[in-house]
N, CA, C and O of each residue as an XYZ file, in Angstrom:
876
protein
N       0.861     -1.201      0.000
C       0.000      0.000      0.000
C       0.888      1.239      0.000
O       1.775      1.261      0.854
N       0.784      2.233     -0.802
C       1.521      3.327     -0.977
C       1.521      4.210      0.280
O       0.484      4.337      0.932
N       2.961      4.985      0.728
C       2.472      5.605      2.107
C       1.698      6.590      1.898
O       1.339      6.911      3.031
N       1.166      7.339      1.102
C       0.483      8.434      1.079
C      -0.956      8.224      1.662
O      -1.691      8.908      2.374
N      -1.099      6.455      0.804
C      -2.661      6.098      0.994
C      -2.530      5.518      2.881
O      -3.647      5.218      3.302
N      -1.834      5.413      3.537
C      -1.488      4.803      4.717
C      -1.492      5.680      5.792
O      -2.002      5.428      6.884
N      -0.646      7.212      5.339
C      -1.021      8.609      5.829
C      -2.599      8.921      6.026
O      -3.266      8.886      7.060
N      -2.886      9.163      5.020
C      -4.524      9.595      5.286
C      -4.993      8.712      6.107
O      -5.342      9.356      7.097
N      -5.307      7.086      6.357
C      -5.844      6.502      6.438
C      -5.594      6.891      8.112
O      -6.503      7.135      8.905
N      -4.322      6.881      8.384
C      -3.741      6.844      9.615
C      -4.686      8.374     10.591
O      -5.118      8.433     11.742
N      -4.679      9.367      9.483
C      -4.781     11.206      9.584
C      -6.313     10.565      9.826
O      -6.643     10.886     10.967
N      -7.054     10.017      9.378
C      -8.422      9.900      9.536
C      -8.971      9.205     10.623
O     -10.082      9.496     11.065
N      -8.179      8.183     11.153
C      -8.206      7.654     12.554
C      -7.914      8.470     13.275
O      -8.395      8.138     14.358
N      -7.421      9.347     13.369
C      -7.013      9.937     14.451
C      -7.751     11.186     14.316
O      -7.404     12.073     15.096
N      -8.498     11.400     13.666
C      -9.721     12.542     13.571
C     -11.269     11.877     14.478
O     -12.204     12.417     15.068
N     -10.958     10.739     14.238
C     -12.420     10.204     14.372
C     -11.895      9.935     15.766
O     -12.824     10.180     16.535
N     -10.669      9.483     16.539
C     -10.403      9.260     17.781
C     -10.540     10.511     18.710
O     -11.076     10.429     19.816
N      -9.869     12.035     18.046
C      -9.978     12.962     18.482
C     -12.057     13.158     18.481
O     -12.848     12.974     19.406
N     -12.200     13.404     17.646
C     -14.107     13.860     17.766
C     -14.201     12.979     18.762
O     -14.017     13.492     19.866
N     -14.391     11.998     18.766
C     -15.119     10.731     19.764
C     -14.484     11.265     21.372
O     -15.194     11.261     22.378
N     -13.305     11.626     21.368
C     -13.059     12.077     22.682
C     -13.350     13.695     23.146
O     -13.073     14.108     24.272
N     -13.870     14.414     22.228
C     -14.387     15.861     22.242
C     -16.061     15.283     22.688
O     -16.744     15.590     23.666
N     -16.311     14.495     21.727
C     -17.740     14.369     22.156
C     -18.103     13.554     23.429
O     -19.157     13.616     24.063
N     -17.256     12.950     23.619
C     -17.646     12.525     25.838
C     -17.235     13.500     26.252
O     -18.214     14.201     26.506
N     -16.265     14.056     26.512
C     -16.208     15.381     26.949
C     -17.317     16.375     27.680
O     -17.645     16.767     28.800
N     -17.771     16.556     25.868
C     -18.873     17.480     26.094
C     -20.364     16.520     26.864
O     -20.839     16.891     27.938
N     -20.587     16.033     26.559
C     -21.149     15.177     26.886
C     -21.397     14.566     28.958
O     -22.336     14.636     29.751
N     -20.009     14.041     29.027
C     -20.012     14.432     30.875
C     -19.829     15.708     31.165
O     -20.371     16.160     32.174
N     -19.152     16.408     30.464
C     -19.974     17.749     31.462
C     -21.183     18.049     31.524
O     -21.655     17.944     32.657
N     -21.902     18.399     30.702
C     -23.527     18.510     30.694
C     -24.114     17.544     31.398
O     -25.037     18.048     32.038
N     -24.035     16.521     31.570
C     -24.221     15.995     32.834
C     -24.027     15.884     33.829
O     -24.875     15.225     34.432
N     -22.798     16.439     34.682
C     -22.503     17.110     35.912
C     -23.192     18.340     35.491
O     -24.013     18.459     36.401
N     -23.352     19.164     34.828
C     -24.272     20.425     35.121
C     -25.678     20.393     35.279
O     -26.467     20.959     36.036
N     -25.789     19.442     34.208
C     -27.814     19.108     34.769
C     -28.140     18.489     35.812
O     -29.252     18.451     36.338
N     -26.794     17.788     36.272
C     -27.290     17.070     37.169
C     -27.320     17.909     38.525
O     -28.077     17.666     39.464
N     -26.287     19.032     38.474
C     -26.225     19.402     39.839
C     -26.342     21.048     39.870
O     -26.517     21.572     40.970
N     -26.267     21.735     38.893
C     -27.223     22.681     38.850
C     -28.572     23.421     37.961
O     -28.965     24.567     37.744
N     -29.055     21.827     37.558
C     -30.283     21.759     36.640
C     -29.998     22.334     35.383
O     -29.086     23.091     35.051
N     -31.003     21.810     34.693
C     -31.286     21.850     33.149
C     -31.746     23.206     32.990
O     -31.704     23.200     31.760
N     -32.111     24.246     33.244
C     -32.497     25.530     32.528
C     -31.616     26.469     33.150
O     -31.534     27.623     32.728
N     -30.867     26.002     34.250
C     -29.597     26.878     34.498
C     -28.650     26.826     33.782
O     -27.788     27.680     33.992
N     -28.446     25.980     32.830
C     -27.085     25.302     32.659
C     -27.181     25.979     30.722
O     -28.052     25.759     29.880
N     -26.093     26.688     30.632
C     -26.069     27.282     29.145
C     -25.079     26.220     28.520
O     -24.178     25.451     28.856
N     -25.943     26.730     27.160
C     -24.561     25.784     26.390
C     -23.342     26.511     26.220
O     -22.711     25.993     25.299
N     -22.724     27.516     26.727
C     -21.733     28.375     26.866
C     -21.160     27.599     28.661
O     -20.055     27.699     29.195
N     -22.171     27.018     29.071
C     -21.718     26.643     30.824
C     -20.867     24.920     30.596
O     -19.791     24.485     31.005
N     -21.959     24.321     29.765
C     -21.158     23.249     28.597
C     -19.813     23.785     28.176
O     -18.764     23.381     28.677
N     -19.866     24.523     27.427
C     -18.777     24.623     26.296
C     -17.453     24.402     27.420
O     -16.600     23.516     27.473
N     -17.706     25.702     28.341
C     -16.679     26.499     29.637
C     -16.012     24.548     30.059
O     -15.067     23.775     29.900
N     -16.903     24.640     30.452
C     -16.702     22.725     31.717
C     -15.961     21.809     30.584
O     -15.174     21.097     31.208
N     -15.896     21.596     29.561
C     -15.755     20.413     28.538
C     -14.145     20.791     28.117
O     -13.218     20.007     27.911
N     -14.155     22.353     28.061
C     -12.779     22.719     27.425
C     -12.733     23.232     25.928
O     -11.768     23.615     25.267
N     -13.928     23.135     25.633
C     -13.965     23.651     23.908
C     -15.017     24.774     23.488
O     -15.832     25.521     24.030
N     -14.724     24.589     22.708
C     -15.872     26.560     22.091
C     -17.264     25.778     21.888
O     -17.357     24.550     21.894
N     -18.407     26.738     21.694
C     -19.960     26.656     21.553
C     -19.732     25.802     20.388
O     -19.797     24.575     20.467
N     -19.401     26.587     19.043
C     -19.744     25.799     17.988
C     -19.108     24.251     18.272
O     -19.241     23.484     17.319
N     -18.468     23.733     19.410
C     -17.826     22.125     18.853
C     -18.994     21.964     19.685
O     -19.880     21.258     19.202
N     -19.194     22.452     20.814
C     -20.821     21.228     21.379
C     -21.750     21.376     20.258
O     -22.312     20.328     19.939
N     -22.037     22.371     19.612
C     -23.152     22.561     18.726
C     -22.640     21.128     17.262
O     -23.342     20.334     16.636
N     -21.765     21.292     17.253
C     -20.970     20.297     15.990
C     -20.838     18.634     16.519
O     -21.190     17.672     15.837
N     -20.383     18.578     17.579
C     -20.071     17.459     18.142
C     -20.860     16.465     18.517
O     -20.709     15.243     18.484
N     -22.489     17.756     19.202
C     -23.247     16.923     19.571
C     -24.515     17.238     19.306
O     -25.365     16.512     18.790
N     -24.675     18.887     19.855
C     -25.981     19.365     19.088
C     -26.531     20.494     20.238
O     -25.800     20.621     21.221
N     -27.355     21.046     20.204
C     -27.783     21.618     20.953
C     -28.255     21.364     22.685
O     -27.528     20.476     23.130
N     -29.047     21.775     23.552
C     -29.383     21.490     24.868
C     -30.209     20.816     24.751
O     -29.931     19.852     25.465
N     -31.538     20.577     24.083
C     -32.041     19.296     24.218
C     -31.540     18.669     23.474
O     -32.125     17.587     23.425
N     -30.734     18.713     22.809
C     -30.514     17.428     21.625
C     -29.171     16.596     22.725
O     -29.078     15.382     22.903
N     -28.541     17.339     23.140
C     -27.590     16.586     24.428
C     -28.159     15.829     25.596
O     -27.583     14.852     26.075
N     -29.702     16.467     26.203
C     -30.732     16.113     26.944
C     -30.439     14.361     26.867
O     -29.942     13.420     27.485
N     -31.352     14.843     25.270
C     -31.920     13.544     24.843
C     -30.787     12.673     24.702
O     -30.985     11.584     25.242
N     -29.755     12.784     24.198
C     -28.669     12.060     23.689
C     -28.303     11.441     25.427
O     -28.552     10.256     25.644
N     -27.885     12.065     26.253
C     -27.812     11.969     27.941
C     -28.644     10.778     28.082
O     -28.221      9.674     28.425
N     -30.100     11.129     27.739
C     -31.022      9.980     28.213
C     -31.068      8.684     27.700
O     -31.462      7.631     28.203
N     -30.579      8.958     26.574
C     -30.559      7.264     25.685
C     -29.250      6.716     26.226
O     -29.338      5.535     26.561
N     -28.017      7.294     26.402
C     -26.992      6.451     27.230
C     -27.695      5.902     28.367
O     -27.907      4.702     28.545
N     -28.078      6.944     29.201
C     -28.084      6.174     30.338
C     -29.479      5.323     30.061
O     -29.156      4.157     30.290
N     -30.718      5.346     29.722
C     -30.960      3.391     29.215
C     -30.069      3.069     28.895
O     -29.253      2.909     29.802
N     -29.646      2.794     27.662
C     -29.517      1.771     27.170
C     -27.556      1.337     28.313
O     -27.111      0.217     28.563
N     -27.054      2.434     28.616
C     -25.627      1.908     29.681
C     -24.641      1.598     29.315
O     -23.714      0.962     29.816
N     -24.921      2.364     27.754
C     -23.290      2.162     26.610
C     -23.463      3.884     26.592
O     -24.264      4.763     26.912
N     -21.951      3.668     25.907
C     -21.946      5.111     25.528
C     -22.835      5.647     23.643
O     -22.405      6.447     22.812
N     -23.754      5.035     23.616
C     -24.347      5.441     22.382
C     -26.008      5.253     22.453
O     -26.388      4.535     23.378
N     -26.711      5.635     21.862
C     -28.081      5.265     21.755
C     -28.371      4.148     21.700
O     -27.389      3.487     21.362
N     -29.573      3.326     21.923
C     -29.565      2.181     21.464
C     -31.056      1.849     21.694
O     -31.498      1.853     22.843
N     -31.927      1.531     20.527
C     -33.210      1.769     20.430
C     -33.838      0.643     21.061
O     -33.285     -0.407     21.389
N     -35.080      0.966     21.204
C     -35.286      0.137     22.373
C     -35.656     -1.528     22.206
O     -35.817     -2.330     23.125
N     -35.742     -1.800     20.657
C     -35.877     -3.187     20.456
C     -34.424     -3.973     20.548
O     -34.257     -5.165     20.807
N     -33.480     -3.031     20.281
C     -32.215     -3.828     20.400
C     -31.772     -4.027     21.578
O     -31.004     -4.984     21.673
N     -32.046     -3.310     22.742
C     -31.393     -3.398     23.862
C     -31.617     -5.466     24.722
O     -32.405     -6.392     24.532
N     -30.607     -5.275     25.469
C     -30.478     -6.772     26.110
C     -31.749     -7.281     26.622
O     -32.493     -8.177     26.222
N     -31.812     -6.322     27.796
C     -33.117     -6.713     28.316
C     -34.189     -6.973     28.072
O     -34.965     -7.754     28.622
N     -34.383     -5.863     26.609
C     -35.716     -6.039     26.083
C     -35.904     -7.840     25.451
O     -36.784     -8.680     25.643
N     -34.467     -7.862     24.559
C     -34.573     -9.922     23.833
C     -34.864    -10.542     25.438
O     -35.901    -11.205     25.420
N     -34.220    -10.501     26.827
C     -34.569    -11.322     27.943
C     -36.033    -11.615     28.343
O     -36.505    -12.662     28.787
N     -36.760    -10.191     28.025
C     -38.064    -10.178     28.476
C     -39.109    -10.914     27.770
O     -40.080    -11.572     28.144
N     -38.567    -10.573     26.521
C     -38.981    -11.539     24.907
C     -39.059    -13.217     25.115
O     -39.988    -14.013     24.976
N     -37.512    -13.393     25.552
C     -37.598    -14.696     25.413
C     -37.893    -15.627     26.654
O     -37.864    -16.855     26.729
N     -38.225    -14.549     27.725
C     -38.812    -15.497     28.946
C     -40.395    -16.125     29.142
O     -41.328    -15.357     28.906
N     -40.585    -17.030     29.423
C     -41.396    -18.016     29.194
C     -43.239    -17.465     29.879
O     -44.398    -17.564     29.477
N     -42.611    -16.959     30.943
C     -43.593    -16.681     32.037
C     -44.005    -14.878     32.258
O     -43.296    -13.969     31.826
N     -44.905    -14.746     32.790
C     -45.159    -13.777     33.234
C     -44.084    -13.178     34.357
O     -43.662    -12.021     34.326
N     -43.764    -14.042     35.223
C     -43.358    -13.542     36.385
C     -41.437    -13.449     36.013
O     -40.695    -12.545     36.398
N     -41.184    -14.214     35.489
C     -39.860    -13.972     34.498
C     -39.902    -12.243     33.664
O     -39.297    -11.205     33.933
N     -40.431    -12.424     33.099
C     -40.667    -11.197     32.324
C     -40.837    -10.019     33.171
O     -40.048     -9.126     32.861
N     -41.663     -9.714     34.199
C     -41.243     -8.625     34.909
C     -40.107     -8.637     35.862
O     -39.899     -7.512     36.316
N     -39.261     -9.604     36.333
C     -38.547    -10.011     37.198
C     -37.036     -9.309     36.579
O     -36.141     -8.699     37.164
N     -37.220     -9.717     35.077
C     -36.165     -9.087     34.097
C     -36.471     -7.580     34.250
O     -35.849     -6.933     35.093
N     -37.193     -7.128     33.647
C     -37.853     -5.770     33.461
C     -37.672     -4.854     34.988
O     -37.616     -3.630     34.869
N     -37.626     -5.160     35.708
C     -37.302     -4.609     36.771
C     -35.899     -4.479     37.651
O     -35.470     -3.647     38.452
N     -35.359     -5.834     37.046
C     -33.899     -5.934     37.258
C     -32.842     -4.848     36.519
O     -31.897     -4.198     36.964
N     -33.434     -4.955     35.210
C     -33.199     -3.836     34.317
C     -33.328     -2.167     34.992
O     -32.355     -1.439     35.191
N     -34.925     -1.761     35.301
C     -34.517     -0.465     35.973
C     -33.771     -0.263     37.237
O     -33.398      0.860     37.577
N     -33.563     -1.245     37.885
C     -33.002     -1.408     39.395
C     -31.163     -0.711     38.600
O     -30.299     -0.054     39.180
N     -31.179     -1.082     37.549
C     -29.846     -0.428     36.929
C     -29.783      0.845     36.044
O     -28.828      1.606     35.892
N     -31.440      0.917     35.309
C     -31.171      2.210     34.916
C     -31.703      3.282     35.421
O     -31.809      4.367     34.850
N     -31.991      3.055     36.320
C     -32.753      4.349     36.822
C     -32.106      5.186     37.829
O     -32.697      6.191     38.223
N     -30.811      4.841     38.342
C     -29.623      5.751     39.081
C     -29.046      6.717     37.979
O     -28.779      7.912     38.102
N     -28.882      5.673     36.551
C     -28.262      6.835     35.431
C     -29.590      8.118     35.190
O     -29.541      9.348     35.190
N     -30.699      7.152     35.004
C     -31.498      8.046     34.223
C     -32.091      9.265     35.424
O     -31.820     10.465     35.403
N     -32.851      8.637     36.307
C     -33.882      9.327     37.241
C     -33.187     10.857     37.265
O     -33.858     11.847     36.973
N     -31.945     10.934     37.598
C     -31.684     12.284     37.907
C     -31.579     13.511     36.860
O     -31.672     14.734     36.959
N     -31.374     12.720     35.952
C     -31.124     13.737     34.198
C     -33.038     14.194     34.398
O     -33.320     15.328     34.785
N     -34.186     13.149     34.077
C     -35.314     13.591     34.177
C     -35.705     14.592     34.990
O     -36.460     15.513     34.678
N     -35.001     14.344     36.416
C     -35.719     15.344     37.232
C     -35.549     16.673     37.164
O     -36.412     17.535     37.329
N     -34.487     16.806     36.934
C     -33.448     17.811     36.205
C     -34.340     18.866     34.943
O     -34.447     20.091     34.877
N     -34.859     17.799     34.081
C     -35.893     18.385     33.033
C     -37.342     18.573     33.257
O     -38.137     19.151     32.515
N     -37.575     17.979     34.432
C     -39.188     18.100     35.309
C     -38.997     19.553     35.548
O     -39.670     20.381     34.934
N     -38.067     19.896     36.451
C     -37.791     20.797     37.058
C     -37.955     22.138     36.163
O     -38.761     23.062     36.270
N     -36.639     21.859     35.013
C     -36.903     22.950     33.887
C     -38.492     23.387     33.242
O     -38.974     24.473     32.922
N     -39.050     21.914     33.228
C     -40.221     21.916     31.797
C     -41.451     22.715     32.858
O     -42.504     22.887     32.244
N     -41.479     23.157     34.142
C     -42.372     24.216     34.571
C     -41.848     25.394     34.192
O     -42.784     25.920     33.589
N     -41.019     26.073     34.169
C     -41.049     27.207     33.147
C     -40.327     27.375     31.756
O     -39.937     28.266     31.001
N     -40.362     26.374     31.830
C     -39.911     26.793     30.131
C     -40.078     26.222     29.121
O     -39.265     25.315     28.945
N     -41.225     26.437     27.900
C     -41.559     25.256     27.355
C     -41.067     24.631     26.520
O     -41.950     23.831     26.212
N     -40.066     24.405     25.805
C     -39.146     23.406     25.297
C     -39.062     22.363     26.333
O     -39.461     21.237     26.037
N     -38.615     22.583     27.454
C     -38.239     21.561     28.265
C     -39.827     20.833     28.559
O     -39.840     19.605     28.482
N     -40.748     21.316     28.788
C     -41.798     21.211     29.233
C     -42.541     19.789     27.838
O     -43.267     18.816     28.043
N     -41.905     20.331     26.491
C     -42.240     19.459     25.510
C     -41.830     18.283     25.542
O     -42.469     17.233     25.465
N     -40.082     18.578     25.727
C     -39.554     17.370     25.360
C     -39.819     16.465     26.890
O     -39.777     15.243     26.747
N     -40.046     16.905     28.113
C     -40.279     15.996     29.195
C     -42.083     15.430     28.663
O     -41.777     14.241     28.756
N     -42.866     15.399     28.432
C     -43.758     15.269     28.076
C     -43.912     14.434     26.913
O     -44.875     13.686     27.081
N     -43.257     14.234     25.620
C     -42.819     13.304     24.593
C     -42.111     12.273     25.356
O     -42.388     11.077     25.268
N     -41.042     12.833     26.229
C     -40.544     11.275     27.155
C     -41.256     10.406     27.506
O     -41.312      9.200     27.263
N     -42.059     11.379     28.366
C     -43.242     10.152     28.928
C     -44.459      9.793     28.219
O     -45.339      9.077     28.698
N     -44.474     10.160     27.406
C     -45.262      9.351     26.334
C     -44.920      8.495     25.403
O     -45.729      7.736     24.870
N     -43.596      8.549     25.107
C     -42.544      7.406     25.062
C     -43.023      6.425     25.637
O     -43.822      5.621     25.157
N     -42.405      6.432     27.078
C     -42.780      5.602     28.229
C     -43.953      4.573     28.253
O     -44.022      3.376     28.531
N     -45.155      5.843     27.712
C     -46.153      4.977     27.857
C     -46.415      3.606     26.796
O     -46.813      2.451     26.945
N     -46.007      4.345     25.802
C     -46.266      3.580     24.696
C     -45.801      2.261     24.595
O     -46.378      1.315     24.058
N     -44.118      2.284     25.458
C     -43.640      1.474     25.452
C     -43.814      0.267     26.292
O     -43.554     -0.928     26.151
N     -44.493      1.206     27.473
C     -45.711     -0.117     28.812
C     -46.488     -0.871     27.952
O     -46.384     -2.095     28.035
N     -47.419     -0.278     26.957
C     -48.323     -0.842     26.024
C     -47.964     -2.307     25.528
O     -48.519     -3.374     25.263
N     -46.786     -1.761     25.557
C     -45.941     -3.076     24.593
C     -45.351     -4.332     25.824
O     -45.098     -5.528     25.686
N     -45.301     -3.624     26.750
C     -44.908     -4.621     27.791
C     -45.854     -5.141     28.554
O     -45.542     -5.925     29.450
N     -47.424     -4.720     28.279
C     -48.584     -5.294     28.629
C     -48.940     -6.279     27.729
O     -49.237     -7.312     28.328
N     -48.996     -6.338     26.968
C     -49.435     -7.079     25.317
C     -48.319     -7.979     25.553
O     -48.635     -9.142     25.300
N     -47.059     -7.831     25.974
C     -46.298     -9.406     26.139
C     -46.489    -10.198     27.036
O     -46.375    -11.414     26.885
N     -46.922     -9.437     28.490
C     -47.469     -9.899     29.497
C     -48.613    -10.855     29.460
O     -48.687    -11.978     29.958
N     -49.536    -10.150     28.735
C     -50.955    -10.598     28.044
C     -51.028    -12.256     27.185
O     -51.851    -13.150     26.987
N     -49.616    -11.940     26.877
C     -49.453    -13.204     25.985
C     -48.997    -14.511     26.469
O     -48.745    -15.468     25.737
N     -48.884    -14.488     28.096
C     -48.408    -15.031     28.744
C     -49.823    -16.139     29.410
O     -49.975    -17.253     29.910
N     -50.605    -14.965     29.008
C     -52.189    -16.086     29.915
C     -51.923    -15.844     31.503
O     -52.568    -16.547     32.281
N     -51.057    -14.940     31.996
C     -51.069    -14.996     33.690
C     -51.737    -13.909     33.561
O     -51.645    -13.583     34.744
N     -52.396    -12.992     33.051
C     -52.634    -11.241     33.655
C     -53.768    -11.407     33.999
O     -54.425    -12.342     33.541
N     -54.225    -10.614     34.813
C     -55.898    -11.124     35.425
C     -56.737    -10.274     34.991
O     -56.563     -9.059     34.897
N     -58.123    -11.175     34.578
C     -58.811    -11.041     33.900
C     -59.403     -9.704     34.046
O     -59.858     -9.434     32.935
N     -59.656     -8.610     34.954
C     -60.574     -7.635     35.421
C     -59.398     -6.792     34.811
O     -59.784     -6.732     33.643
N     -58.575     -6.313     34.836
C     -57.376     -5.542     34.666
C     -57.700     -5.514     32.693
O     -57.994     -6.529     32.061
N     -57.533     -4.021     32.029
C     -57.288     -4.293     30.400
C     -55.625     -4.240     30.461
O     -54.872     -4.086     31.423
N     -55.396     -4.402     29.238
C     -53.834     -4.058     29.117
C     -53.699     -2.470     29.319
O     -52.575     -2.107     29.662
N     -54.636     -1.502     29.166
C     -54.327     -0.183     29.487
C     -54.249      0.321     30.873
O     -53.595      1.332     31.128
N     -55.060     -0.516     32.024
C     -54.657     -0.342     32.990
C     -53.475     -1.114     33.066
O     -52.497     -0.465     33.437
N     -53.312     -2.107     32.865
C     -51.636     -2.773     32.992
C     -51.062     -1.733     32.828
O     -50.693     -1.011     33.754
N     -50.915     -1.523     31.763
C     -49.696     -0.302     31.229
C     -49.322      0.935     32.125
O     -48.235      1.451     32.386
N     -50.425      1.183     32.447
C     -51.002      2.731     33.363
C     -50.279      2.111     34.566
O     -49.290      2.716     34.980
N     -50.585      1.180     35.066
C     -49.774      0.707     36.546
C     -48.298      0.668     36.081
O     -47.502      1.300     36.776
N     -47.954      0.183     35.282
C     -46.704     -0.557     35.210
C     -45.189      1.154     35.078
O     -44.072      1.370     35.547
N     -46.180      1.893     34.156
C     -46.111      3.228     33.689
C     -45.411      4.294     34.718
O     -44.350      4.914     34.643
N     -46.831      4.236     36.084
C     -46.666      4.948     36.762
C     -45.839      4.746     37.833
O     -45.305      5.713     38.376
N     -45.616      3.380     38.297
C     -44.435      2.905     39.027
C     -43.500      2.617     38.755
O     -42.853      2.007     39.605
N     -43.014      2.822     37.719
C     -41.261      3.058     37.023
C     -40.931      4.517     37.031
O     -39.759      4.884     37.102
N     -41.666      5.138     36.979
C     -41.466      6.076     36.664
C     -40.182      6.615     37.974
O     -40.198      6.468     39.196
N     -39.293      7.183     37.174
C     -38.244      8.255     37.430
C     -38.794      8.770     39.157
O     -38.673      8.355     40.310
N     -39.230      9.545     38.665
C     -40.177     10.118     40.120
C     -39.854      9.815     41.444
O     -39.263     10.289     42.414
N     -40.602      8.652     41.021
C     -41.241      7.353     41.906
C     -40.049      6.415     42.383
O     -40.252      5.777     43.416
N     -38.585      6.235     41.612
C     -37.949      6.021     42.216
C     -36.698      6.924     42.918
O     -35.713      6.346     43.377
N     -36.788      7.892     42.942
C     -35.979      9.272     43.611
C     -36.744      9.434     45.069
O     -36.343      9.711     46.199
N     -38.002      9.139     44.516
C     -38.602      9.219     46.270
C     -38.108      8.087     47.093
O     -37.949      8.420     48.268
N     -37.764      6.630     46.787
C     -36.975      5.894     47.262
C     -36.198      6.239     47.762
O     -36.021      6.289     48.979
N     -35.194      6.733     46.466
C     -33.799      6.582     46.828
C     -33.783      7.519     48.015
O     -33.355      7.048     49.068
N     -34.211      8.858     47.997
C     -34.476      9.535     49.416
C     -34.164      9.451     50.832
O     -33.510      9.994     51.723
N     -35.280      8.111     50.492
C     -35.301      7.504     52.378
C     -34.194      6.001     51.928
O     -34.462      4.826     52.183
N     -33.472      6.304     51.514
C     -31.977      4.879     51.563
C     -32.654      3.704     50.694
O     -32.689      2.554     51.132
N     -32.957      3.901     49.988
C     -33.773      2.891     49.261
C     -32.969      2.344     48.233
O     -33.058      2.835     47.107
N     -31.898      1.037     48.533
C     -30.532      0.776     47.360
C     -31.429      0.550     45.837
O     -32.629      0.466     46.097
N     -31.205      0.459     44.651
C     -31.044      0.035     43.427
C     -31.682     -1.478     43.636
O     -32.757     -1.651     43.063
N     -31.186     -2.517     44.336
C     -31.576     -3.942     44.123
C     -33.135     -3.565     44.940
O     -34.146     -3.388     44.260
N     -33.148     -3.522     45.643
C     -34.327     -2.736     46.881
C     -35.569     -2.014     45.848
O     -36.714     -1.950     46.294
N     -35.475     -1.853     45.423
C     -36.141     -1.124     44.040
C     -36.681     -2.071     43.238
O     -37.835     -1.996     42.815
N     -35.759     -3.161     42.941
C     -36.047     -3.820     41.608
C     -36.649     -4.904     43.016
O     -37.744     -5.423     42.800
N     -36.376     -5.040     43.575
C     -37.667     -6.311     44.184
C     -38.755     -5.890     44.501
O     -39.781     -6.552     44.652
N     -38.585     -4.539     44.648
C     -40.315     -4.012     44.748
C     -40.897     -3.821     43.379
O     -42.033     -4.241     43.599
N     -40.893     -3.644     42.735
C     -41.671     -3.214     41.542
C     -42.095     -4.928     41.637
O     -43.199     -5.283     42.050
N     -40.824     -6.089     41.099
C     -41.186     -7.200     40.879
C     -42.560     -7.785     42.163
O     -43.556     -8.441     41.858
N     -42.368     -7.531     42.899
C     -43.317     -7.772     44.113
C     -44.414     -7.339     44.048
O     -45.315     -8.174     44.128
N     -44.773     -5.987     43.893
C     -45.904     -4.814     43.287
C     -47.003     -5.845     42.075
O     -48.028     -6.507     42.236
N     -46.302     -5.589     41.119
C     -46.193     -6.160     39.983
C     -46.838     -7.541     40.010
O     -47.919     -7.709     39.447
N     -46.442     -8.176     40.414
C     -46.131     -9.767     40.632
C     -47.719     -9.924     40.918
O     -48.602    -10.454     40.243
N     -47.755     -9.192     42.314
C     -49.036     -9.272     43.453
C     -50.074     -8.956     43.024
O     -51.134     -9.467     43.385
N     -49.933     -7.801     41.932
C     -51.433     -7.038     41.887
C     -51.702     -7.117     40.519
O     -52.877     -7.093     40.153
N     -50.542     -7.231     39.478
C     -51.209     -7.432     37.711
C     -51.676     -9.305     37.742
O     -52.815     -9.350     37.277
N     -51.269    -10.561     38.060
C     -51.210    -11.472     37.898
C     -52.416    -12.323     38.332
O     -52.681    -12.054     39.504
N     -53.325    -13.342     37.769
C     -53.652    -14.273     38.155
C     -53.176    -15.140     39.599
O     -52.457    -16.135     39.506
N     -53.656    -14.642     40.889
C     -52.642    -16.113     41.634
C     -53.145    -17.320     41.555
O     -54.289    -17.644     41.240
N     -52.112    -18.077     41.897
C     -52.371    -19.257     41.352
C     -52.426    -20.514     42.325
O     -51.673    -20.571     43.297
N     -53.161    -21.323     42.091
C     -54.144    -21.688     42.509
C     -53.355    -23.274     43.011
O     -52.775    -23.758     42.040
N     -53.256    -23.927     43.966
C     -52.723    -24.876     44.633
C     -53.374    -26.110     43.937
O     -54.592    -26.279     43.905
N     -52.296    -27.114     43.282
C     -52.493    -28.411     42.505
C     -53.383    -29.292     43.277
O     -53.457    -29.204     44.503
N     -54.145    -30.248     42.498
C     -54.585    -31.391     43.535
C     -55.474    -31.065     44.103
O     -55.969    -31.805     44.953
């Protein structure tokens, strides 16, 4: 291979190594700033300052304040450093391929017992903002309708299981399942010392107790 073509090749790795390390950068800082002196305090000039680089590279690198928001929120689901939509993620194939009802939320809850230390605090952060200011007010509001949509889908697998009890539709499923994951709901935990695993056995317990058929002693 000619060195010229070996140069570039080399000059271009090391462009894409440099961006990739500009863009975490920017990236954990805005998250130490939302996280600890909220989302409508925090300029993208308060970004730029914390990261080490000028406006236009957060604007280039990553994108604007909600577009970093959002970008913030899909790491912390998914617990890589990149987006990762929600059919691909691990947990979601675990929940898929478990047999039972009580498997399936057991996963599903094990799951937020891990994401919801990353996520809960970025949200609250944008709760906080989206009362006065309505951008924030939008995009917290599309989140959780996200959310919901996505219970929908975790009722209808539930459903498919033959354990969900009969008086319950899948929209109240969803609506329960919805409102007790929610972000919120586990910050008020964490509050009063409430660990991460501590979390995920309650929902599973919640869950377990009050969406399900019990079941009924053999013989």
């Amino acid at each position: 291979m000619p060195d010229h073509v070996k140069s570039r090749r080399y000059d271009s790795t090391r462009r894409e190594a440099k961006a990739a390390l500009t863009r975490e950068k920017v990236l954990e800082a805005a998250l130490a700033l939302f996280t600890t002196h909220g989302y409508a305090s925090t300029t993208g000039r308060d970004i730029a300052s914390a990261a080490g680089v000028s406006l236009d590279t957060v604007y280039a690198s990553v994108g604007r304040k909600p577009e970093v928001m959002v970008l913030l929120m899909e790491r912390a689901i998914s617990g890589t450093t990149e987006a990762v939509p929600a059919e691909q993620r691990d947990y979601v194939h675990q929940i898929r391929a478990a047999e039972t009802a009580t498997d399936k939320i057991a996963v599903y809850a094990a799951a937020l017992g891990q994401v919801q230390p990353r996520l809960a605090p970025l949200v609250d952060a944008l709760h906080q903002a989206a009362a006065t200011d309505p951008t924030c007010a939008s995009l917290w509001r599309s989140i959780a309708e996200r959310r919901r949509t996505n219970m929908a889908t975790f009722a209808a697998e539930l459903r498919s299981t033959g354990e969900l009890r009969s008086d319950l539709s899948d929209d109240d499923v969803a609506d329960i399942i919805w409102s007790t994951n929610a972000p919120e709901y586990y910050l008020l935990l964490a509050q009063q010392g409430w660990q991460p695993e501590r979390y995920a056995w309650l929902l599973t317990e919640l869950w377990t107790r009050l969406l399900l058929r019990p079941h009924t002693p053999e013989g």
